[in-house]
Phi, psi and omega in degrees: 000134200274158198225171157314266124053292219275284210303297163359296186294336166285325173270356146289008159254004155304111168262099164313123222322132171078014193205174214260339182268181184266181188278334195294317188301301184298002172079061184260293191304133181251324187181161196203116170277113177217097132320094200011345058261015165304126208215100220213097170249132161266117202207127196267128218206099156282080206208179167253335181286094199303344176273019164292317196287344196283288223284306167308316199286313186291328171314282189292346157317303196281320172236052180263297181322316191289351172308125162315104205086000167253188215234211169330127169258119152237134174260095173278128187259155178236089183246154198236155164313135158294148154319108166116340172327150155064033192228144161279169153356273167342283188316324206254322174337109188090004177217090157276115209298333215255125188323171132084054170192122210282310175222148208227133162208137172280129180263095156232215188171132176297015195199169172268143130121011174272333178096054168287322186290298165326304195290326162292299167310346166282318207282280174006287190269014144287302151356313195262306181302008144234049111122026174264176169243127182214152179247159164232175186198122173274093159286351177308035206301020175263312189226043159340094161263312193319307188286001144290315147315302186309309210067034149224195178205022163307149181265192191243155159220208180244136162314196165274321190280016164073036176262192146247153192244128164307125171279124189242131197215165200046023218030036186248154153256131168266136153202138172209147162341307193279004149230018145291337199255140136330102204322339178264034189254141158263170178284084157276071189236167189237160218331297158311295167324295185310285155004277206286262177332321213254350135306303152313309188296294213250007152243328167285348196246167197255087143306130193220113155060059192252144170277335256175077157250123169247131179255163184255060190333138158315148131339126178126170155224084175237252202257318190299314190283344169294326178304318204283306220267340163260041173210002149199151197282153194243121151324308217197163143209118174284160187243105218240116153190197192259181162269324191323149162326316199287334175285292161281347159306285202297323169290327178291341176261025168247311179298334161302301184301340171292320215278301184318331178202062111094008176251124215290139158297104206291298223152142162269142163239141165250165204228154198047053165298309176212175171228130173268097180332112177285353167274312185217040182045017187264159171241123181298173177216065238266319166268352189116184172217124176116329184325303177307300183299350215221314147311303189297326165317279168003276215250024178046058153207163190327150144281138175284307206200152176239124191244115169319188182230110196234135186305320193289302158338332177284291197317334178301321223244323204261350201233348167094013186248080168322128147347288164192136179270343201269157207296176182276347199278345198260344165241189184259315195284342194249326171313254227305345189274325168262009184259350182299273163353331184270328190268343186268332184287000000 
């Protein structure tokens, strides 16, 4: 006769659809029935989507039969709306999981190295610069940027409610890994723990009165990003990438994962679009061209923005200044940031 035990160790190789963890880690299993070898696990799902439940069930079907000794498999699904399902916008605006913070959008991309993180700490403070209160939040907990961006290293400390209080600069609120750490330290942690922070950061921190928390999602569709869209209702997500092909293969599968649990796509920004010779004005097109525009056409929602490639967003970025702060008539790149920002409020 198969034990708890047995069937647990067979649904810890159930992977939930798009993602590197099991079903047991995300809390899925509610409960497991075992009646001489007969076997009935209860198992809760929020989505809309039907082939999450489909994709699970033939998976645990298939290696529930190889437990040695067992008789009949049953599955029950409990499946429920994602938070924020079946609401416009409109509608969702202000009901938000996390206190103190009225609406949450996410900034990702399906790869490293698009510039996301610049683009999130841009949008971030255009934003807060046509008059919202806005936070930002580093879910990157491997590769923490922000408090670099930012230019500081102040530490966070805790409230009387054992909240963490956000470091604030530029009238932006901060929380980032990275400003817990030493700059050489790296983050080692494996899936839960990672979880388990990235939960803290966003129920836990004294977010006070934002209009706005944008977070600045890891590279990817792995475990941190399944935490975030099942732990909070998220409004939007913009979608950050370069044009070039190579690039938008990875954005579509950041655009997939919204889509699979229900969360709207704001607008694509492609970011390094082109770079404009400061010697003899002509313009490169250094990655392709059309690439941003040609996806967002695709799947019908905006091109935000084509943000150039310009030194001074690295200096910027490197020196603890967002772009942009600087005025728009004077730079290209704080223009595209604030014409984003217009389109998003």
């Amino acid at each position: 006769m198969p034990t708890e035990q047995d069937i647990r160790t067979a649904l810890g190789n159930v992977r939930y659809p798009g993602f590197s963890r099991d079903i047991l880690s995300f809390g899925l299993v509610k409960g497991i029935q075992i009646e001489g070898g007969n076997v009935t696990v209860e198992i809760s799902i929020a989505t809309r989507d039907p082939n999450i439940p489909r994709l699970i069930h033939e998976q645990a079907m298939d290696v529930l039969k190889k437990v040695p000794g067992i008789g009949e498999v049953k599955l029950n699904f409990d499946i429920k709306d994602p938070p924020g399902a079946g609401t416009t916008a409109s509608d969702k605006l202000g009901k938000s999981s996390i206190p103190g913070v009225k609406k949450v959008i996410a900034v990702a991309s399906g790869k490293g190295g698009v510039g996301k993180s610049t683009v999130a700490s841009n949008l971030a403070v255009a934003l807060s610069q046509s008059g919202l209160r806005v936070g930002l939040c580093d879910c990157d907990l491997y590769g923490p940027s922000i408090a670099h961006m930012f230019g500081t290293d102040e530490r966070p400390y805790q409230n009387d409610e054992q909240q963490i209080v956000p470091i604030e600069k530029y009238g932006l609120q901060l929380m980032s890994m990275g400003f817990l750490l030493e700059d050489a330290s790296p983050v080692i942690v494996r899936g839960p723990i990672a979880t388990r922070y990235t939960q803290q950061f966003l129920r836990q921190c004294a977010w006070n009165d934002l209009d706005v928390l944008v977070l600045d999602l890891p590279p990817g569709t792995g475990d941190i990003q399944l935490t975030i869209v099942q732990t909070v209702s998220l409004d939007g997500a913009v979608i950050v990438t370069t044009p070039q092909e190579v690039a938008l293969i990875d954005a579509r599968k950041a655009v997939g994962m919204f889509q699979k649990v229900n969360v709207p796509i704001l607008g694509i920004i492609e970011n390094m679009s082109y770079f404009l010779c400061p010697s003899d004005g002509k313009v490169y097109h250094i990655f392709g061209k059309g690439g941003g525009e040609h996806e967002a056409k695709r799947l019908g929602v905006p091109l935000l923005g084509q943000i150039p490639i310009e030194m001074t967003v690295r200096e910027s970025g490197d020196e603890g200044h967002p772009i942009a702060l600087e005025d728009p008539a004077k730079s290209a790149s704080s223009k595209v940031f604030c014409e984003i920002a217009a389109k998003l409020r």
